[in-house]
C-alpha positions in Angstrom: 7.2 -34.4 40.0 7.4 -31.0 42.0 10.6 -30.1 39.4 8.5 -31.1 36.5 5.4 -29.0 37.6 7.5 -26.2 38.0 9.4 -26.3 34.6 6.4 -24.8 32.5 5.8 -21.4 35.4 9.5 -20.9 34.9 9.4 -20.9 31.2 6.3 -18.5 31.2 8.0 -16.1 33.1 11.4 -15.8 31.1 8.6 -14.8 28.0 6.5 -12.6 30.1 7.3 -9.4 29.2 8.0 -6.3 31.6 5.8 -3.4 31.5 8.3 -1.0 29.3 8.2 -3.8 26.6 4.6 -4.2 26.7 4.0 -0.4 26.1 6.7 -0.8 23.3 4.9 -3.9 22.1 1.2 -1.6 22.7 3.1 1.1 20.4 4.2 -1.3 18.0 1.0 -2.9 17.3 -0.8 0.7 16.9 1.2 1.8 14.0 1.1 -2.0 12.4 -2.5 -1.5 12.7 -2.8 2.1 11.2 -0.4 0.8 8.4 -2.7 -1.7 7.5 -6.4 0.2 8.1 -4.9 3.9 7.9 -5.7 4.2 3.9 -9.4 3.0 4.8 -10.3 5.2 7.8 -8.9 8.5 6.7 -11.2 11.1 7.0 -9.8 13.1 3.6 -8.2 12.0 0.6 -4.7 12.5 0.5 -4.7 15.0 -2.5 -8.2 17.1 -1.6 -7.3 20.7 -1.0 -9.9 20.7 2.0 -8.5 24.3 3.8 -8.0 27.7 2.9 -5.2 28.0 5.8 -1.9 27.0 5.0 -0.5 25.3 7.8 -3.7 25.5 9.4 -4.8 25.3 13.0 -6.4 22.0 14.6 -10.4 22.1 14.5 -13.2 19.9 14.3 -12.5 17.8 10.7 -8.5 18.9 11.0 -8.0 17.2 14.3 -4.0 17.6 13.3 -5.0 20.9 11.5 -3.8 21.1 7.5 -0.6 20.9 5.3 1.5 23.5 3.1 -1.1 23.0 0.9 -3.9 23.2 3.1 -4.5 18.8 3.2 -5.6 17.5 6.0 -2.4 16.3 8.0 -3.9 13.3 9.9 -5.2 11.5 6.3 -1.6 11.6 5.4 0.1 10.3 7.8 -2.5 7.4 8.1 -1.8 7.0 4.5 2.2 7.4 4.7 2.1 5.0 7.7 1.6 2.1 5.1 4.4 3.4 3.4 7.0 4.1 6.1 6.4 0.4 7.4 5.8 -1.3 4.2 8.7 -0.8 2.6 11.0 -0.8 5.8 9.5 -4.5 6.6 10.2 -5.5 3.0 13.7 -4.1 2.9 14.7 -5.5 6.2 12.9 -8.8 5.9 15.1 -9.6 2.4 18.6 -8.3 3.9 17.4 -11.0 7.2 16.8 -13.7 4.9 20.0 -13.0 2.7 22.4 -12.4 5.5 20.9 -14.4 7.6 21.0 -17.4 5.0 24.5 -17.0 4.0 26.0 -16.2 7.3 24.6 -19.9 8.3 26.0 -21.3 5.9 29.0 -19.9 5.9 29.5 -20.6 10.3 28.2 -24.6 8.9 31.2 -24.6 5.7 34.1 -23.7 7.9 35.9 -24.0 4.5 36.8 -21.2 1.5 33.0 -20.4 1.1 33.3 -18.9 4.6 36.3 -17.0 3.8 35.1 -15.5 0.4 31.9 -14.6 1.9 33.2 -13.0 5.0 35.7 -10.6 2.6 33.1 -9.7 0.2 30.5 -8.6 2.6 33.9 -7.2 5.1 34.3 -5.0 1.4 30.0 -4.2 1.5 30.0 -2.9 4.6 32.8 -0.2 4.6 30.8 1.9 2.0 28.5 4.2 4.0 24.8 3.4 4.0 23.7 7.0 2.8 26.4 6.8 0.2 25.3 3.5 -1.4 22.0 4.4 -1.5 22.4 7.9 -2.9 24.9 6.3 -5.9 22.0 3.6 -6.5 19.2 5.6 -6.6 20.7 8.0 -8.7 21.6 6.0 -11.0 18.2 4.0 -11.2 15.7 6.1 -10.1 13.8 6.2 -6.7 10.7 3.8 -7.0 9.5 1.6 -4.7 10.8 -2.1 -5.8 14.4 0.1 -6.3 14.1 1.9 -2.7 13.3 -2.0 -0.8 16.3 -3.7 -2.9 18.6 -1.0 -2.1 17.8 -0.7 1.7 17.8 -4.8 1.3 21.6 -4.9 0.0 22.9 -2.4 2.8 21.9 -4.3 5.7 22.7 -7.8 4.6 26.2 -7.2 5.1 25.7 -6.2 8.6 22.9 -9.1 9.4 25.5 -11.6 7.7 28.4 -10.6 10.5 25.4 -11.2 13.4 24.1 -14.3 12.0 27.7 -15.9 10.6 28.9 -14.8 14.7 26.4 -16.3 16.2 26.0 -19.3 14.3 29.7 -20.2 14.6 29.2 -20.2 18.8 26.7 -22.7 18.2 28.0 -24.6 15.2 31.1 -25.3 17.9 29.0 -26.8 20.8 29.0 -31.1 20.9 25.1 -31.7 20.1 26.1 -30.0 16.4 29.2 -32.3 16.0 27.2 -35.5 17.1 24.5 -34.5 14.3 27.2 -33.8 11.4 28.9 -37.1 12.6 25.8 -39.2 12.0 25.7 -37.9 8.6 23.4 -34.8 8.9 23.7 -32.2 5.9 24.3 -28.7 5.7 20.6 -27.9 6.0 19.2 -30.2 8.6 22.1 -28.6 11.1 21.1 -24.9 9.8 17.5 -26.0 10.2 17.7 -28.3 13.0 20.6 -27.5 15.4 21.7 -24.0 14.9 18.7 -21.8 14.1 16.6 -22.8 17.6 19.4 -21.9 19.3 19.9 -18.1 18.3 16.3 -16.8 17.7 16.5 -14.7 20.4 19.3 -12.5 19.1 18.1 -12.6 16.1 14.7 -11.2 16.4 16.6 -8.4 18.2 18.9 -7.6 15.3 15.4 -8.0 12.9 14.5 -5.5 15.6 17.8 -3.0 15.0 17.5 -3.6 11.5 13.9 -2.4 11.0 14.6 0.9 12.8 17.6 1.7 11.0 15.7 0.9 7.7 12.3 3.4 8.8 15.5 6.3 9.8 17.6 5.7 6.5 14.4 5.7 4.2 12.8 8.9 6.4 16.2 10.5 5.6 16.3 9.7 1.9 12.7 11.3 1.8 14.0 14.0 3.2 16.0 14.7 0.8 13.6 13.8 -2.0 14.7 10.8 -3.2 12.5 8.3 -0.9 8.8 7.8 -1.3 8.1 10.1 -4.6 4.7 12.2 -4.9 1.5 11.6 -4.8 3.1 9.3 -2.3 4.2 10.1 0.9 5.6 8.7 3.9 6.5 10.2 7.4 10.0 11.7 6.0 8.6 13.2 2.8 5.7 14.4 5.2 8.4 16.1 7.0 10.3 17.6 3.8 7.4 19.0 2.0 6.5 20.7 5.6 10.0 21.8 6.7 8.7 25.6 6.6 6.2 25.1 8.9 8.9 24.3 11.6 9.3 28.1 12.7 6.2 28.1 13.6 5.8 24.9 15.1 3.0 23.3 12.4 1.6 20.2 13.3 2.1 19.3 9.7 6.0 18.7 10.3 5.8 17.7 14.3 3.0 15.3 13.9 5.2 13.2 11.1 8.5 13.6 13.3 6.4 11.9 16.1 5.1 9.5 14.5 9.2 8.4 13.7 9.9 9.1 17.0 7.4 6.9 18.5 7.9 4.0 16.3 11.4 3.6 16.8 11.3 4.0 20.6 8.3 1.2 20.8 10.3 -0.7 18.8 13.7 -0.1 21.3 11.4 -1.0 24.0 10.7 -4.2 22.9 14.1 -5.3 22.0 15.3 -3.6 25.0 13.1 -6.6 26.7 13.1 -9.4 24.5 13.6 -12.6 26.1 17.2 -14.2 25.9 17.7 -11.5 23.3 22.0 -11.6 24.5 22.0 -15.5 24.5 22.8 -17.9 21.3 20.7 -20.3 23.2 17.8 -18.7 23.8 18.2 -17.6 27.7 19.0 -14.6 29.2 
């Protein structure tokens, strides 16, 4: 009885958190928030020409002063928030659920399926990421539904070699042997048995995934072929800004931080994940 009381304390403290993840987790939360409420509570519209300074100073109703253009830096990055995340969590959620899917399946086949996909997606993932994505996009144009699929296909290849790794650890244990010799299918042991037991590393690759995503598609704005104007997000922010940087304009730091601050927040937290190392959930 004194075992079984114990059991649930023990559990709650391998989730509790640390206090560097739960600043990551505070950061995290703030930019989710201002990506989902930053369009309605800017002060300015994005495009108003509301300052006669270039790269102007902060003051009341510029609290991160103004732009190249003299637009007030604070509505855009509220408004380029929804964009940086967005299309980050879009692109890393699809290359998740491909790689994810198929490296699953391929740890369950252990037959030619596993071999075919594991070279195909060994051939995917010696291009360079900046490489694939500079070839697609020039060739189609940088949009929105083209920047998420392109992002999507350069990380699957990398989330199918986590997921197909840690799936075949489990896949080799007894309790998924019993199961497949009672009859189970394909899906009920993806589902069922081997899933459960590797959540913890992967919400921590979801984790790596999504920062590399928010740094590849900051880069590509930076060159000009990310988010396309009127739009903006935090790297075309810091593009169309870059000659403010001499003098230290709030117009190209403020974006940088916000990067910055994301990513780390987001390190934090996988930094303390819960059993993020084990295939079975504990640390």
């Amino acid at each position: 009885m004194i075992a079984a009381q114990k059991a649930p304390a023990s559990a709650r403290r391998r989730l509790r958190l640390p206090l560097a993840g739960i600043i990551g987790a505070g950061i995290v939360a703030f930019w989710v928030l201002m990506a989902i409420i930053g369009p309605y509570i800017a002060p300015h519209d994005v495009g108003a020409l509301i300052d006669n300074d270039l790269f102007g100073r902060m003051r009341w109703g510029l609290p991160l002063g103004s732009d190249y253009l003299g637009r007030d830096v604070l509505s855009r990055i509220l408004v380029g928030t929804r964009y940086s995340i967005g299309v980050a969590a879009a692109a890393t959620f699809l290359a998740i659920l491909m790689g994810g899917t198929l490296g699953m399946l391929a740890a369950v086949s252990r037959s030619a399926v596993d071999m075919v996909l594991s070279r195909f997606f060994d051939m995917l993932i010696s291009i360079p990421s900046k490489m694939s994505a500079l070839v697609v996009i020039a060739a189609l144009g940088s949009s929105i539904p083209v920047l998420i699929a392109t992002v999507a296909v350069i990380y699957t290849p990398g989330a199918f070699r986590i997921w197909r790794a840690l799936s075949v650890n489990v896949n080799a244990l007894d309790f998924v042997e019993v199961a497949r010799a009672r009859g189970e299918g394909t899906a009920y042991l993806i589902r069922e048995e081997i899933l459960p037991n590797i959540l913890g590393p992967v919400l921590t690759d979801f984790g790596l995934r999504f920062v590399f995503a928010i740094l590849l598609l900051s880069s590509l704005s930076f060159l000009g072929l990310g988010i396309q104007p009127p739009n903006a997000d935090w790297g075309s922010l810091v593009r169309e800004n870059i000659n403010g940087l001499a003098d230290g304009a709030l117009a190209v730091v403020m974006p940088s931080f916000a990067i910055a601050t994301l990513t780390i927040g987001i390190n934090l937290v996988i930094d303390n994940l819960p059993g993020r190392w084990s295939s079975t959930g504990e640390r």
